[in-house]
Structure formats: structure tokens, C-alpha cells
C-alpha positions as CSV (number, residue, x, y, z in Angstrom):
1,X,120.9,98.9,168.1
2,X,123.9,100.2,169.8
3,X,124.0,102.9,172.7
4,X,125.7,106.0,171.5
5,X,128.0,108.2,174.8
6,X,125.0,106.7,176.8
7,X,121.9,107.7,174.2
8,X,119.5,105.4,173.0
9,X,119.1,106.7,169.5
10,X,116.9,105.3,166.6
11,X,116.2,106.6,163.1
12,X,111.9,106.7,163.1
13,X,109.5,106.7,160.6
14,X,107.1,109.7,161.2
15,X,103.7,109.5,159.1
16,X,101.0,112.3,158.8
17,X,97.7,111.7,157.1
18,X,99.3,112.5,153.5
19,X,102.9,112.6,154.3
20,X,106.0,111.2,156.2
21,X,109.6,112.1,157.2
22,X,112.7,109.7,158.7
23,X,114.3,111.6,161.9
24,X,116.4,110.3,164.3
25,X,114.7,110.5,168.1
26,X,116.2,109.8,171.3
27,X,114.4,107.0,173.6
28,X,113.3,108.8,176.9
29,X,112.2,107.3,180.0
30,X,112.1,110.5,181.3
31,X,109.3,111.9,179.3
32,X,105.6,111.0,179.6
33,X,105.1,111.8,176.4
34,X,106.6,111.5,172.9
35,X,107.4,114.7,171.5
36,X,108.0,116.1,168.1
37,X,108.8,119.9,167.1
38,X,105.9,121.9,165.3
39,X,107.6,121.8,162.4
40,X,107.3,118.5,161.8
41,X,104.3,118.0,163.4
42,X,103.2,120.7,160.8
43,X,104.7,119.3,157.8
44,X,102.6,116.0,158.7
45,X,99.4,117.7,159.4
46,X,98.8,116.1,162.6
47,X,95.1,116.5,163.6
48,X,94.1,117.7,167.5
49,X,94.3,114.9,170.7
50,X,90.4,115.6,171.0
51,X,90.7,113.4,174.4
52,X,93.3,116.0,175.9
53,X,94.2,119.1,173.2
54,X,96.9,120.8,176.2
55,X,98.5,119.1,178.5
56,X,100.7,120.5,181.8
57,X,104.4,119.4,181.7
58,X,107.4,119.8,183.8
59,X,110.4,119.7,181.7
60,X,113.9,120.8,182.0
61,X,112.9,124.0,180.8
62,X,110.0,124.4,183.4
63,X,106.7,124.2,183.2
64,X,105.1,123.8,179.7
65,X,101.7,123.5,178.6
66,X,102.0,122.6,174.9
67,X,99.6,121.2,172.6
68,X,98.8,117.6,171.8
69,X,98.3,115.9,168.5
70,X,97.5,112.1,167.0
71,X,100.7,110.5,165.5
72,X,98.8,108.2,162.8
73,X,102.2,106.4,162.3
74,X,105.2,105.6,164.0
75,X,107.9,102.8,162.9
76,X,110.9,101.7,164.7
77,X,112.8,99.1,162.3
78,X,109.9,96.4,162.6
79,X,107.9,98.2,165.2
80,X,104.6,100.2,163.7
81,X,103.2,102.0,166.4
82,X,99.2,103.7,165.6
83,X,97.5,106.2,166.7
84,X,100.5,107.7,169.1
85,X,99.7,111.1,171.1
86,X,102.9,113.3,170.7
87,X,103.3,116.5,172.7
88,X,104.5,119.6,170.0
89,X,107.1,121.0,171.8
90,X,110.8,122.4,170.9
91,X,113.7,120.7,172.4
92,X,116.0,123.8,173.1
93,X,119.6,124.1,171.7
94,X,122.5,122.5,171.5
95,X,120.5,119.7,172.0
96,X,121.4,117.6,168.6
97,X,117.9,115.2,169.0
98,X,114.7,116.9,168.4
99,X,112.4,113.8,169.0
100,X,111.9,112.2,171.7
101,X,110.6,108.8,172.4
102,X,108.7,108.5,176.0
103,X,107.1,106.8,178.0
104,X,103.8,106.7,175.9
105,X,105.9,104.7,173.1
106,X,107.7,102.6,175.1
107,X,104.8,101.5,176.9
108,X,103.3,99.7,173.8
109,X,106.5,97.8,173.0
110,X,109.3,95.8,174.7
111,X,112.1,97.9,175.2
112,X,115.4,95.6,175.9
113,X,118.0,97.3,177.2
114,X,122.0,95.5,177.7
115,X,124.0,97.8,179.1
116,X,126.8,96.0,179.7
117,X,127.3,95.2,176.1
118,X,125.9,98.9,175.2
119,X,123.1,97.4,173.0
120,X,119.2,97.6,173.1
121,X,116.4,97.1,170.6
122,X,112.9,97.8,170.5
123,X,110.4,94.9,169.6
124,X,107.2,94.5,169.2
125,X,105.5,92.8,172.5
């Protein structure tokens, strides 16, 4: 995967109990969490984090305190990730990327990052 004006950004496979959407997402280190808008999280039908329903964040917008749902899906070319929590939270305009992939995500997989040759990819650890 190639880094894009200095963005790591992958097309994702989003899946909900009975449905599931492609969207590109932006890999964040920055982020504790992954985060999807309601919309989609909506269109999925994403059932409640029962461990944590709200969480406290401090984004570049300030201090949040959005809900928490239960990705049941998540696939990254070969990577299926389970079970993800994602924070439901909209990324404000002009930003182009509504997704974000954070910490949470990356955690669970190997993240290899070349900077020199502006590549990366995301495997499966």
C-alpha cells in the first residue's frame, strides 16, 4: 500500500450483523480508538460495547464523550479483524476520510511502515 501526501489510507470492509459497506479509513496512531460515523454505524446495526457503552475522549475538536459499539467485522486486504470496539463519532469537514483506524486496530496486527519508499501494509501478526 502506498502513502498518499503523508496518509496511510486503506479501502476496509465494514460488516454489521446483516450487512456490510467498503469505505476508505485513514490509519491513526493518534486515536485510541477506531471510529466510524453513525451513519454507518447505523446502516450496520452495530449492537452496544456492554463493557464500556461511553467513553471520554480528547480529540481535535475537544472533549467528546461518544458512544461505543461492537464492529463484528473488519477486513483489511487479507486482515479480518473480530469483534472491534469503534467509537461513533463524526469526523468534521473538510476532512475527506470519515474512518479512522486507531490504535485499537492496529494493536491486533503488524503494522509495517517504509517511509523512505512511501509504502506500508498491514498484516496479520
Amino acid at each position: 500500500m502506498e502513502i498518499v501526501q503523508g496518509r496511510l489510507i486503506v479501502r476496509v470492509k465494514l460488516e454489521g450483523k446483516k450487512f456490510n459497506t467498503f469505505e476508505d479509513a485513514l490509519i491513526d496512531t493518534g486515536a485510541a480508538f477506531t471510529v466510524i460515523p453513525a451513519e454507518v454505524a447505523d446502516f450496520l446495526e452495530l449492537g452496544v460495547w456492554k463493557k464500556r457503552p461511553k467513553i471520554e475522549l480528547v480529540t481535535a475538536s475537544g472533549l467528546i464523550k461518544p458512544s461505543v459499539r461492537i464492529l463484528d467485522r473488519l477486513e483489511v486486504g487479507n486482515v479480518k479483524i473480530e469483534n472491534l470496539p469503534v467509537v461513533i463519532h463524526e469526523i468534521p469537514d473538510p476532512a475527506p476520510i470519515k474512518i479512522l483506524l486507531g490504535m485499537n486496530f492496529i494493536e491486533r496486527t503488524n503494522l509495517l511502515v517504509n517511509g523512505k519508499q512511501k509504502l506500508f501494509k498491514i498484516e496479520d501478526p
